[in-house]
C-alpha positions in Angstrom: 37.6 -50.0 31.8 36.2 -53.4 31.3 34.0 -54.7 28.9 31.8 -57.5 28.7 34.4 -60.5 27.7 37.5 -59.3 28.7 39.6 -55.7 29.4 39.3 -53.1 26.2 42.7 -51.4 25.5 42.1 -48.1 25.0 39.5 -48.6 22.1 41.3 -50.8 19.9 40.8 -54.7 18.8 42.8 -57.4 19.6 43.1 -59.0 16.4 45.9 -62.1 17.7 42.8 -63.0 19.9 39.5 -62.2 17.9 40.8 -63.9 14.4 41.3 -67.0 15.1 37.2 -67.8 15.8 36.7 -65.7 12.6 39.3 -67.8 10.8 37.8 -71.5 12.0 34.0 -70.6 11.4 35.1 -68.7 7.5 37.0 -72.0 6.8 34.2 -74.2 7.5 31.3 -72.2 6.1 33.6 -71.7 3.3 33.7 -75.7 2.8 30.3 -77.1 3.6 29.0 -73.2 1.3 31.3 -73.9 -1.6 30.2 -76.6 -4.6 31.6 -79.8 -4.5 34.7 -79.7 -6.1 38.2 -80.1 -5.6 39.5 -76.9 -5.5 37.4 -76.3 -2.5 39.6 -78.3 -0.7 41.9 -75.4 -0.7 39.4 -73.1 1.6 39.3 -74.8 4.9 42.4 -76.2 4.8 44.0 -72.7 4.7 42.0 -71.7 8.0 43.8 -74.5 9.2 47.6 -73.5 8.0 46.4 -70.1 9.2 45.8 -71.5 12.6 48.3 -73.4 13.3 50.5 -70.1 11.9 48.7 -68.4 14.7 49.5 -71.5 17.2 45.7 -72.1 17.8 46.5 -76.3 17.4 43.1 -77.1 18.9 41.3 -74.8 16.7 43.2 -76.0 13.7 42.4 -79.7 14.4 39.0 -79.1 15.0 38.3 -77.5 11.4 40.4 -80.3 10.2 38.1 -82.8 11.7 34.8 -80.6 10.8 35.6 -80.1 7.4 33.8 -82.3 4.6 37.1 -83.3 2.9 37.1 -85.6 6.1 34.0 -85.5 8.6 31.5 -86.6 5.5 33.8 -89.2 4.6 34.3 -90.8 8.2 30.3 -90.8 8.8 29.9 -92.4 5.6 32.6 -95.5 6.8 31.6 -95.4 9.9 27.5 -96.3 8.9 29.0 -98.8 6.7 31.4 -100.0 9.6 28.1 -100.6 12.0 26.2 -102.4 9.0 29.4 -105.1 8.3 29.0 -105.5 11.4 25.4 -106.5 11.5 25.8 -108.1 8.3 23.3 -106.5 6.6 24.2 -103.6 3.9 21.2 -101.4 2.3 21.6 -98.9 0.2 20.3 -94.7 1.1 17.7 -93.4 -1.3 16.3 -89.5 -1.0 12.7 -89.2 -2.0 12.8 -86.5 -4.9 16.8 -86.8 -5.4 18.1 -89.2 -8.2 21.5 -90.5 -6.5 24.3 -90.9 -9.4 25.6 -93.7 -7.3 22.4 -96.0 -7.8 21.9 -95.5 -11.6 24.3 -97.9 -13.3 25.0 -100.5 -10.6 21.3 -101.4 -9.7 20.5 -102.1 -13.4 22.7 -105.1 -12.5 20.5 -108.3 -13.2 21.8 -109.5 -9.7 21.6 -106.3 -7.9 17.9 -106.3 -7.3 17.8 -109.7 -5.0 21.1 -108.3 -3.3 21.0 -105.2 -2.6 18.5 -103.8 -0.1 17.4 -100.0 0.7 16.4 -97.7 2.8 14.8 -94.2 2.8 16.3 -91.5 4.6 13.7 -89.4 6.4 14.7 -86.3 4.5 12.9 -83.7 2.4 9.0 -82.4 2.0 7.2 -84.4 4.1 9.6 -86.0 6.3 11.7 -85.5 9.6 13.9 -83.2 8.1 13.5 -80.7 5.6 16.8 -79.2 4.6 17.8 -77.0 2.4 20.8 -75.4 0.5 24.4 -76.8 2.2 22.8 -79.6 4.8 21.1 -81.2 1.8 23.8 -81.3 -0.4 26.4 -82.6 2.3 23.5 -84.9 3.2 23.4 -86.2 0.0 27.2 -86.4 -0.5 26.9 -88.6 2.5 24.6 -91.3 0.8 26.6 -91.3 -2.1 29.5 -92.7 -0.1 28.1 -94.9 1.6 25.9 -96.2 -1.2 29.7 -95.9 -3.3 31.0 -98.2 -0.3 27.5 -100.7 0.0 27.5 -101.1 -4.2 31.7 -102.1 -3.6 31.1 -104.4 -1.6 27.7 -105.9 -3.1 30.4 -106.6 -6.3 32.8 -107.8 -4.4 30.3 -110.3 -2.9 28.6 -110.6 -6.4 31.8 -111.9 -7.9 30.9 -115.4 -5.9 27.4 -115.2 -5.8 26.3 -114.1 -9.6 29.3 -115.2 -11.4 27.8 -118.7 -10.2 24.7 -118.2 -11.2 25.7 -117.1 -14.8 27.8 -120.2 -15.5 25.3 -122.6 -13.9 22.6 -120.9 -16.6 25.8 -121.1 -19.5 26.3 -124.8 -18.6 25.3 -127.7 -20.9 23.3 -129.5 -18.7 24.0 -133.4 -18.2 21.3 -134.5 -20.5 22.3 -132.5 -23.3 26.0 -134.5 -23.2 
């Protein structure tokens, strides 16, 4: 007898072809479910071994790729990729969130004439409204990128502000 996706042997589960699925979409809901921390590292990178144990390599690579130990982190560089290239770098704010990554930096006497921002369009009121994991990893994503924008805004400011501070610590010329 047949079923709907394939033969049915005599009642009983093929587990060699069902787990694997199971395995990739447990690894990943596992990540992006889990608090950020790095012990969670360990969950989807076991559905990986697991996978490539059970020879599923495309399966494997693509919870290796999905997973936010590396997809969050290559969004992030690759935003800040397309902005060096423009030239122009602004920092992400979240309406209602305080960032960690914009609390010390921006204080910076220099910071507020360098460093521009922009709103994402997400929470009440705007085009998205998410909730539980999709925030978080949405904000996780702003932090690195905001991590990578304030890096390179001191990197920059080294020139720029260090310049400015020893023209103002300068005697001037009629005080010789």
């Amino acid at each position: 007898m047949t079923g709907t996706f394939g033969r049915k042997l005599a009642g009983r589960i093929n587990w060699w072809r069902e787990a694997p699925p199971v395995l990739a979409v447990a690894g990943l809901a596992a990540d992006y479910l889990s608090p950020p921390a790095m012990w969670t590292m360990i969950l989807p990178f076991t559905a990986v071994v697991l996978l490539i144990a059970m020879r599923r390599w495309v399966l494997a690579a693509t919870v290796f790729l999905l997973c936010s130990w590396v997809a969050i982190p290559a969004a992030a560089r690759a935003t800040f990729a397309l902005e060096e290239m423009r030239g122009e770098h602004k920092a992400f704010v979240i309406d209602g969130i305080q960032l960690q990554s914009l609390e010390i930096p921006v204080a910076a006497p220099c910071a507020a004439n360098s460093i521009g921002f922009t709103t994402l369009p997400v929470g009440p009121g705007h085009l998205i409204n998410p909730r539980w994991a999709l925030r978080e990893t949405i904000v996780t994503f702003a932090e690195l990128h905001n991590l990578m924008v304030i890096d390179r805004w001191q990197q920059d400011a080294l020139t720029s502000c260090d310049d400015l501070a020893a023209d103002d610590l300068a005697p001037s010329d009629d005080a010789r």
